[in-house]
C-alpha positions, 0 to 999 in steps of 0.5 A: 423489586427495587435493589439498594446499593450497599457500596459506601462512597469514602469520604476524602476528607479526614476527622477534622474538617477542610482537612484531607485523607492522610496520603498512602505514602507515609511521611516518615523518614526513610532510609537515605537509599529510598528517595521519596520522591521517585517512587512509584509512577513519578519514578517512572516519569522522572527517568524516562525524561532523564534517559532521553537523549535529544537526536540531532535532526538534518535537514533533508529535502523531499526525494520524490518528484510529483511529475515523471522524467519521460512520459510512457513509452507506448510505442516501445511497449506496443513493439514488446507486445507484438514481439511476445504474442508472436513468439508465445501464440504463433499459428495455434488453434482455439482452446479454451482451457489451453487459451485461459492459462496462455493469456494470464501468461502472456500477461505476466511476461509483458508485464515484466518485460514493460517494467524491464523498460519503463520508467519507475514510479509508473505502476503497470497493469496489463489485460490479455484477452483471447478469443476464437475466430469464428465471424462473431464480432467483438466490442473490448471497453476499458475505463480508467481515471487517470492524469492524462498528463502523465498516464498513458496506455498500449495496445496491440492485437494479435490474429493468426486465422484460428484466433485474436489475442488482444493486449492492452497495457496501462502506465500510470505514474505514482505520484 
């Protein structure tokens, strides 16, 4: 079954010949409050260029630096761990649940402590992980793509005879 369109396609042209369709806007005088020649989308155009007001541009220079002023206090952020484990571990024993919530704590507090400390623009990101001492060995790997001009990290491990807790932070400078 093949269907027709029935849809007419106007012609732009009027009766007479290399002539065009008259313009939706008449041509007749308006009254002398309707300018014709702002009415409609040119309107539009037209005032939005007469509103616009240019602002003045300084001239300023680039605020930020594309190398730290220190390099990252590693030491200084392996003593802040060593003194946070002490005091939040102690001499507790091994359990699980008690060890799951102790290390996202003891991550959030070194954390907040290396930033009270370190230099801006260096972006933290700190792992605490807590195990039993039971004679089993344990291998922590930790990998990471960096500027080893700038970035650096810390590491500090915690046993009390029950148990280890290891903490590693990483500094990495935001350029």
């Amino acid at each position: 079954m093949i269907i027709m369109s029935t849809a007419v396609r106007r012609p732009s042209t009027g009766n007479v010949p290399n002539m065009r369709r008259p313009s939706l806007i008449s041509t007749h005088k308006h009254p002398p409050s309707v300018d014709i020649s702002t009415s409609g989308r040119a309107a539009m155009i037209m005032t939005s260029a007469q509103t616009h007001t240019t602002v003045p541009v300084s001239k300023m220079e680039n605020s930020f630096s594309l190398e730290p002023s220190e390099k990252f206090p590693y030491s200084e952020v392996k003593e802040i761990m060593k003194i946070v484990m002490h005091d939040m571990i102690g001499n507790m024993s091994y359990d699980a649940e008690e060890c799951t919530t102790l290390s996202a704590n003891l991550a959030d507090v070194i954390k907040q402590k290396v930033k009270e400390v370190c230099i801006p623009r260096y972006k933290i990101v700190t792992n605490v992980s807590i195990g039993q001492l039971s004679g089993s060995s344990l291998c922590l790997t930790s990998r990471c793509i960096w500027n080893e001009k700038f970035d650096n990290y810390s590491e500090y491990t915690y046993t009390n005879g029950k148990l280890y807790a290891v903490g590693l932070v990483h500094g990495m400078f935001c350029e």
